[in-house]
C-alpha angles and dihedrals in degrees: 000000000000124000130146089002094297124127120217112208136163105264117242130197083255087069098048093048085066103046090044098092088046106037088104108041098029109032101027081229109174083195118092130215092271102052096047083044082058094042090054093050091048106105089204091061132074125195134198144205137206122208125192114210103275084058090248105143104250103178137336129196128184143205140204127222110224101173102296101345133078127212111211096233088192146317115206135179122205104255098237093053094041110127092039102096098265097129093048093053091049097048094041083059090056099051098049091052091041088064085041097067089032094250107174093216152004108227130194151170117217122173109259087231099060098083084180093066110047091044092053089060090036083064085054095050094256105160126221091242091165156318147264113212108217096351096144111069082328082287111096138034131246130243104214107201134175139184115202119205094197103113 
């Protein structure tokens, strides 16, 4: 998939292997090596990257399969390309291959207290289902939100 000249591909171990020096500093990424390194192995999860043209990894987000549900793992932008449509891009991806493979729903978690967020998947039709008292660091709550795709 090709839009706004970004290139969607499955991620590989190969391209973790070369965000993994960088997933702190340059992605804000709360996930380590080895856990991305899980998730890839996982055969109920699928990860994406985004390219930009001249083939850098700009951002990567990833789902997991429960039966005929996914759970958005996470969607993140690098934080020197944020407000360009990468996220979008990326969303709009796993969605679409969400209703591909017949999924009912797209399910995720967002920190009440990160108004961006949940804006951006209101804009999607994600719909506030629940919450999660003191998820974060036993801190903040979490905004469960879902999109269904049965009509």
């Amino acid at each position: 998939m090709e839009k706004n000249n970004l290139k969607i591909l499955p991620m590989t171990f190969n391209d973790l292997d070369e965000i993994k020096d960088i997933l702190q500093s340059d992605f804000d990424e709360f996930w380590d090596y080895t856990t991305f390194k899980e998730e890839l192995s996982s055969s109920f999860s699928k990860y994406i990257v985004a390219r930009s043209s001249d083939n850098t990894i700009v951002g990567f987000a990833g789902i997991k399969i429960v039966l005929d549900e996914a759970d958005l793992m996470n969607i993140v932008t690098k934080k020197n390309m944020r407000s360009l449509g990468i996220a979008s891009s990326i969303l709009e991806y796993l969605i679409t291959y969400c209703k591909s493979v017949k999924l009912k729903s797209l399910n995720l978690e967002v920190n009440a207290q990160n108004s961006i967020a949940i804006n951006f998947y209101k804009k999607y039709n994600f719909k506030e289902v629940g919450l999660r008292k003191k998820y974060y660091n036993n801190t903040y709550d979490a905004i469960l939100m879902s999109l269904s795709f049965l009509n």
